[in-house]
N, C-alpha and C positions, 0 to 999 in steps of 0.2 A: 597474392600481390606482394611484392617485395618491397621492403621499406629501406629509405634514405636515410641515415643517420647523418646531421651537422656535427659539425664539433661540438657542439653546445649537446647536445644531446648523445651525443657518445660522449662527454665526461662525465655528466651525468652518471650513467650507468657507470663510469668508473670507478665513482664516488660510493660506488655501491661494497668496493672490495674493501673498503678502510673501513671494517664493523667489529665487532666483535665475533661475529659469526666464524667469519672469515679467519681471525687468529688461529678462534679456536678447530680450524680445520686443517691449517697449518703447522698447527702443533702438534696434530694428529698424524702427520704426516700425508693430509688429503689436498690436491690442489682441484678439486672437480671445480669451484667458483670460479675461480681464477681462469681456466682452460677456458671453459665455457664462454667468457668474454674475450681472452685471445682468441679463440677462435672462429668471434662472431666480426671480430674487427683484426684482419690479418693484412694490416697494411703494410707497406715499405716500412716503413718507422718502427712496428711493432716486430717484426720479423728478423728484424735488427738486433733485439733486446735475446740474449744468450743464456740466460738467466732470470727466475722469478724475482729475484731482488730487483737487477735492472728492468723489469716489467715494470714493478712500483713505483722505480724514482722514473721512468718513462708519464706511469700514470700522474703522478702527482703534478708531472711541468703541464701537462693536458690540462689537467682540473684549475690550475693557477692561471691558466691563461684561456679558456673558456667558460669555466664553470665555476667562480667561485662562491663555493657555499660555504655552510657552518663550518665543514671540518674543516677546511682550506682558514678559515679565519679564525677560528680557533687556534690552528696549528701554530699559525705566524702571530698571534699574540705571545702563544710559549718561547716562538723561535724571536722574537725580536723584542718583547718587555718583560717574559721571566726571564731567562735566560740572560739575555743581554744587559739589563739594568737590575735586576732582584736575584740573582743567581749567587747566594751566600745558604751556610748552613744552617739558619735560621727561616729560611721562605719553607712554604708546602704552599700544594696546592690543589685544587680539586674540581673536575669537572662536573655538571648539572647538582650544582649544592640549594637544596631546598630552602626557602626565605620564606614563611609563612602558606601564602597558598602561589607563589611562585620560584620557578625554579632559576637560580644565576648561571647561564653558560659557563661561565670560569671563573674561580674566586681566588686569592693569593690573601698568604696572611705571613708576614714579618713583622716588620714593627709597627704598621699598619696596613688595616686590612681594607681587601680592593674587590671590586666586583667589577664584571666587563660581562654587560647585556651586548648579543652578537644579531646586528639586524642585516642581512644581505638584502641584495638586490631580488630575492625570491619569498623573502617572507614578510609574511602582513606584521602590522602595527597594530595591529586592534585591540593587544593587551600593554602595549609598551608601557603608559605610564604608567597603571597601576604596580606594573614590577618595579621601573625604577622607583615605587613610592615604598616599596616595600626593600627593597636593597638600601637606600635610606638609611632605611630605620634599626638598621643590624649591621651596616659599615662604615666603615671613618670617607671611603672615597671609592663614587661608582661612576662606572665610564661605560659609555654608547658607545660602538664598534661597528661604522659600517665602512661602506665604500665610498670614497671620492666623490662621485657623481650622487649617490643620495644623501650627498650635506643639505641639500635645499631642502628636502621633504622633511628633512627631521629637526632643522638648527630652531626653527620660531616658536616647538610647540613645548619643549625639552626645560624640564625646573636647570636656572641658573646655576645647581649644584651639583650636577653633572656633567661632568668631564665629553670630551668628543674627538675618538680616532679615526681615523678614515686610513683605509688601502687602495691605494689606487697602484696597478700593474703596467712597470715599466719595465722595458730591456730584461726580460724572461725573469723577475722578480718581484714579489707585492712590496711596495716600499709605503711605511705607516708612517703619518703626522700625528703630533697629539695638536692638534685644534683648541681644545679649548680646554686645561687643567682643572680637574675635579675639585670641588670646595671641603672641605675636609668636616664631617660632621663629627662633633663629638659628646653625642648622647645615644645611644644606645637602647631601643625601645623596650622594655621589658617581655610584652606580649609578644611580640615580634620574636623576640630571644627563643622563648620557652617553645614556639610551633617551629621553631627551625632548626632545635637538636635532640639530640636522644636524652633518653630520661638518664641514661649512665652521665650524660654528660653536665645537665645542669643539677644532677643531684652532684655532684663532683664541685660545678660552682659553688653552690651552697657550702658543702663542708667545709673550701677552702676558707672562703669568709669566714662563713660561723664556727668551724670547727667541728660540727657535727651537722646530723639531719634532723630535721623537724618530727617529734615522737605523733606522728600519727600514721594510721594506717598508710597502706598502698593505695587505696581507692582515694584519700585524702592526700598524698603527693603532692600528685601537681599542682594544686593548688595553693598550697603548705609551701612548699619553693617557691614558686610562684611572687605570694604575698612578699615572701624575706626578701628577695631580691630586687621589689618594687621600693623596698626601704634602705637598700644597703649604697653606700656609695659607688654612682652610675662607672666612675672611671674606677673601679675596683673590680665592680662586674666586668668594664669591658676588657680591661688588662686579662682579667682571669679566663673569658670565655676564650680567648685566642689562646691563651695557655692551654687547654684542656682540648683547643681543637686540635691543634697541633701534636698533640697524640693518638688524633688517627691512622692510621697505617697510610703510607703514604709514597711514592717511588720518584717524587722532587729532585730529589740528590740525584738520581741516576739518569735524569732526563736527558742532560751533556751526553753522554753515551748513545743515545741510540741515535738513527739516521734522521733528520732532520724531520721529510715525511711522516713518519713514525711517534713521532712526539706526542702528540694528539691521541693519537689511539693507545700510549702509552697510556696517559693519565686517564683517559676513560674505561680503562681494565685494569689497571693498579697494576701493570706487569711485571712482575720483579725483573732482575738485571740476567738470573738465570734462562726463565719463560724468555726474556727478548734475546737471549745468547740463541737459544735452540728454535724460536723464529726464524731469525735474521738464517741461521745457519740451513734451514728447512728451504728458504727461499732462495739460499745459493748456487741450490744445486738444476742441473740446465734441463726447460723446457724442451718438451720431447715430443709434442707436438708434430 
């Protein structure tokens, strides 16, 4: 029995090539994924597209205008509030950045730092607030990201200190409102800190404060840091932690560069500007199909 695919359900599956998988097939010089859905979906529209690049800015108008999920919203946060209002040499940024025992869609750090929990029209609520309680406690300013239509579900249950975007998709474009602007916290939880980076990294906070590391073993660390920076002045910790984040390896700066689409699955592979040269360049060459 042959199956019907809607639009909604063939983006879906489109949704499927913007992975890491898929890069890294790419860059191998493999398009077997890719074919595989050309060739299950060989419409007018598709048969049109002369090139595996134009396949993907094809895929992407589909996904934006049926299917909007994580990546789609994700993307258009880089594409429309890093990029466009935080795009200086001083922003980084990082996708699925660990906060205690949850993880933030996409976090931004300049001169204050931002967290954007991404709720679609496809996925449950059932752990929202305890993330946004925990994004809280480790950033100056965290923001809810859904769509237009699920303002009502989410506006009454939402702490007043969180900010609220909505995308709603007009004229072949997702165009974002900030709704309601994040209240800016300025304490920084200790406990919260310590489960959300590497031990290189708040051993790093510590030294810069105190100058050195606490003389006890490795098995007594964490604990040792821990202590010191439950006592050390909170906006000194928090100055410092974004200092020390921001020397994670990171590919920010080069985001402008790549194709719009693309963005998204930039920051979730860290892809240098070389890897997305010899991409973009693997994908230009014509489906053969």
């Amino acid at each position: 029995m042959s199956y019907t695919y809607d639009n909604t359900a063939r983006s879906r599956i489109y949704a499927s090539l913007f992975s890491r998988r898929v890069v890294a097939e790419v860059l191998a010089g493999s398009y077997k994924s890719i074919d595989k859905i050309y060739y299950l979906f060989r419409d007018n529209e598709a048969l049109e597209r002369k090139t595996y690049l134009d396949y993907f800015l094809y895929l992407y108008r589909s996904m934006m205008k049926h299917y909007r999920c994580e990546y789609v919203f994700k993307n258009e946060v880089i594409n429309k509030i890093l990029l466009r209002h935080f795009s200086n040499p001083n922003t980084v940024s990082f996708s699925e950045f660990r906060v205690n025992q949850s993880i933030a869609d996409l976090v931004m750090f300049n001169g204050i730092s931002r967290a954007y929990e991404i709720k679609t029209d496809y996925d449950s609520d059932k752990r929202l607030i305890s993330q946004l309680t925990d994004y809280n406690k480790l950033f100056e300013k965290t923001y809810l990201v859904i769509s237009a239509t699920g303002y009502n579900k989410y506006v009454n249950e939402l702490p007043q200190t969180v900010g609220i975007i909505t995308f709603e998709y007009k004229n072949g474009a997702l165009v974002h409102r900030v709704i309601r602007e994040a209240e800016k916290n300025t304490i920084i939880d200790i406990h919260t800190l310590m489960r959300s980076i590497r031990a290189t990294e708040y051993k790093n906070i510590v030294k810069e404060i105190y100058g050195t590391l606490p003389n006890v073993s490795e098995f007594d660390m964490f604990e040792a840091c821990e202590n010191l920076l439950k006592v050390a002045d909170n906006n000194k910790v928090r100055d410092t932690f974004m200092n020390v984040i921001k020397q994670r390896k990171t590919n920010t700066q080069s985001l402008g560069q790549f194709e719009r689409c693309f963005r998204q699955l930039g920051v979730a592979t860290n892809m240098t500007l070389t890897e997305y040269h010899s991409f973009v360049n693997n994908l230009s060459k014509p489906i053969k199909i």
